[in-house]
C-alpha positions in Angstrom: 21.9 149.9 54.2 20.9 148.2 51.2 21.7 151.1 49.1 25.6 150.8 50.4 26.0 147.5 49.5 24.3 148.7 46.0 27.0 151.2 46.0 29.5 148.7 46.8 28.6 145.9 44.6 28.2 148.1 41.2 31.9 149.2 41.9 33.2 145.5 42.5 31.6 144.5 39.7 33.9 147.5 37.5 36.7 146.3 38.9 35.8 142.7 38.3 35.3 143.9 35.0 38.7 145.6 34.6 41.0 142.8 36.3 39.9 140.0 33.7 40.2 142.0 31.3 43.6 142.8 32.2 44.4 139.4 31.9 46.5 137.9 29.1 44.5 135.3 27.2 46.5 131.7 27.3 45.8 131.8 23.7 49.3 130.9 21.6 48.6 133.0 18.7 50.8 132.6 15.7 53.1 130.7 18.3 50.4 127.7 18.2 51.0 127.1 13.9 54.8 126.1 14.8 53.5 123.8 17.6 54.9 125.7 20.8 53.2 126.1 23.8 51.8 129.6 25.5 53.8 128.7 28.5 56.7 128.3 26.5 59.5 130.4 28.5 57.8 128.9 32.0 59.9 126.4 33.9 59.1 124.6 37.1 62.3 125.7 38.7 61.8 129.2 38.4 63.2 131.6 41.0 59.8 133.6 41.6 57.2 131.4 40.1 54.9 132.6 42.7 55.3 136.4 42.8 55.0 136.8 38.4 52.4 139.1 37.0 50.1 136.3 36.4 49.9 134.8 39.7 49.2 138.2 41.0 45.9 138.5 38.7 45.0 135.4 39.4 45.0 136.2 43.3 43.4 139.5 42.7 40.3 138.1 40.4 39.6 135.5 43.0 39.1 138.3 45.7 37.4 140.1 44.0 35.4 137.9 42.4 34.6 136.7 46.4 33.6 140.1 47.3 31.5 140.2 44.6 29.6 136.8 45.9 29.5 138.5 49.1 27.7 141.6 48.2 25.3 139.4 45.8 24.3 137.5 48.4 23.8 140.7 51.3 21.9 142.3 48.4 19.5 139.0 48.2 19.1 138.9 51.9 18.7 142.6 52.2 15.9 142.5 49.7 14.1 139.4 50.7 
């Protein structure tokens, strides 16, 4: 049992690993020397604010990054 969750927690962690780093940085660049924001082309009336590319990692990171408390925590218990 406790080697599954092992299993299962080494390859949540990769993928943890591999979704923030898939994430754009909110870093402006060369943007910020003329003053302009990274969130420049957002606007609060956009059609599918809630279905961009961004929204979508941020959803997937926190899921994962659950599962990954998840199995921490089974692995503590499991091992106590």
């Amino acid at each position: 049992m406790q080697t599954l969750f092992l299993v299962l927690h080494l390859i949540v962690s990769v993928i943890l690993i591999f979704v923030v780093m898939a994430q754009e940085g909110k870093d402006p660049g060369m943007r910020g020397i003329q003053g302009a924001s990274s969130d420049m082309g957002d606007s609060f009336f956009k059609k599918n604010g809630g279905t961009t590319k961004e929204a979508m990692f941020i959803k997937l990171t926190t899921t994962i990054a659950i599962l990954f408390l998840i199995t921490t925590t089974v692995l503590v218990i499991l091992g106590a």
